[in-house]
N, C-alpha and C positions, 0 to 999 in steps of 0.2 A: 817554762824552764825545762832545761832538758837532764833528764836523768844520766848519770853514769854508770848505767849498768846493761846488759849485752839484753837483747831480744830475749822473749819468751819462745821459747823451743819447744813446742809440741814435740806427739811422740814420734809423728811422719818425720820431722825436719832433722832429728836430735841429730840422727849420724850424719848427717849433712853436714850441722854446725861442728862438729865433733872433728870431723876431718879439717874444714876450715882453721878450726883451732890446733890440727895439729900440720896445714898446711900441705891437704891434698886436697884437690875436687872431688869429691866421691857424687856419682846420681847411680837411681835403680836401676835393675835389668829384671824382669818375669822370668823367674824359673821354670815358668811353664811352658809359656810360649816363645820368650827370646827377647819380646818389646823391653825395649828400652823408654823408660820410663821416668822424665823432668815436668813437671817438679817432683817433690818427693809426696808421696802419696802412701794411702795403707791397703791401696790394689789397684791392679793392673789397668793402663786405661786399656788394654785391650781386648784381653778375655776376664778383669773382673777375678784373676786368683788374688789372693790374698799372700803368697808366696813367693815374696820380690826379694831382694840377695842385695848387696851393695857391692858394689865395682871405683873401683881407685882410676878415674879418669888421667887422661897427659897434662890436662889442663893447657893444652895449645888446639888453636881454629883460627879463621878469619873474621872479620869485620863483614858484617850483613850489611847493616846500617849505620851512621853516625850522626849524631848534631853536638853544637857547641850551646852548653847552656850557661847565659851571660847571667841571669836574673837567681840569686839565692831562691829558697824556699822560704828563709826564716829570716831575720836576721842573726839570728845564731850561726845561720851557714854566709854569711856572709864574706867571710874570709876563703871561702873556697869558691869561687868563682873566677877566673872560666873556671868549665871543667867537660867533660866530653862523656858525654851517655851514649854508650852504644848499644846494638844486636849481635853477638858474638857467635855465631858458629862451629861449636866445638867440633873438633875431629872425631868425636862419637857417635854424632847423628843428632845434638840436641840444641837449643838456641837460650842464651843465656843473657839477658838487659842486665848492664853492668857498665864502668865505669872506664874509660880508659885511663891510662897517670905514665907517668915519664917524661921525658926530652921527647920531643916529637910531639905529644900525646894533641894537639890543639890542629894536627895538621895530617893524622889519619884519613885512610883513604877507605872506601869499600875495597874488599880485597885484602888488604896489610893482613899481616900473620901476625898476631899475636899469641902470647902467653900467661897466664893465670900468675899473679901475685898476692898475698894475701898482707891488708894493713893492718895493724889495730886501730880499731877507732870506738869510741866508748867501752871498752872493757870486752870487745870481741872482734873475731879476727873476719873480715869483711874479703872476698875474692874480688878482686878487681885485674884488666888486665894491661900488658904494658907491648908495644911493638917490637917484634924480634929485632933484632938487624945484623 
């Protein structure tokens, strides 16, 4: 059975989910050293401070990867099939597995530009994203 209630949010992820919920991408940057820092963590993977800042992403990149996934997980997900799981390329510098959705969404190319959308789904706001045009 599935619960209706949004992920548990550690203390690394909060502002993550935070922006989601209020429908911006935010990931880290080291205020020490500059690294930019996906996923959300409580120090730097590169010098290890503990002194990371959050930054308000465009929420726009390209398509890395793509497949079309035919087969549910569950049968709860059932109804959402197709559906297209991609490798996202933000314009930041960071790589995000995520969801493509829209008109087009089944016929995405490596390459396409997309853009961040945020849905609710169980009682939280999930980043997914959708091709410019």
């Amino acid at each position: 059975m599935i619960e209706d209630r949004p992920p548990a949010a550690g203390p690394d992820a909060a502002e993550f989910w935070a922006g989601c919920d209020a429908g911006v991408l935010r990931f880290q940057r080291c205020a020490e050293c500059g690294e930019l820092n996906w996923f959300p963590r409580s120090f730097c993977r590169a010098c290890s401070s503990r002194n990371l800042r959050w930054e308000d992403g465009t929420g726009r990149g390209s398509v890395g990867e793509a497949t079309v996934v035919n087969r549910p997980m569950n049968e709860s997900f059932a109804d959402e099939v197709p559906y297209v799981l991609a490798m996202v390329h933000l314009d930041e510098g960071y790589d995000m597995l995520t969801r493509i959705v829209g008109e087009g969404a089944l016929r995405v190319g490596v390459g396409d530009r997309v853009e961040v959308r945020f849905v609710r789904t169980r009682g939280h706001a999930l980043p997914v994203f959708e091709q410019i045009r």
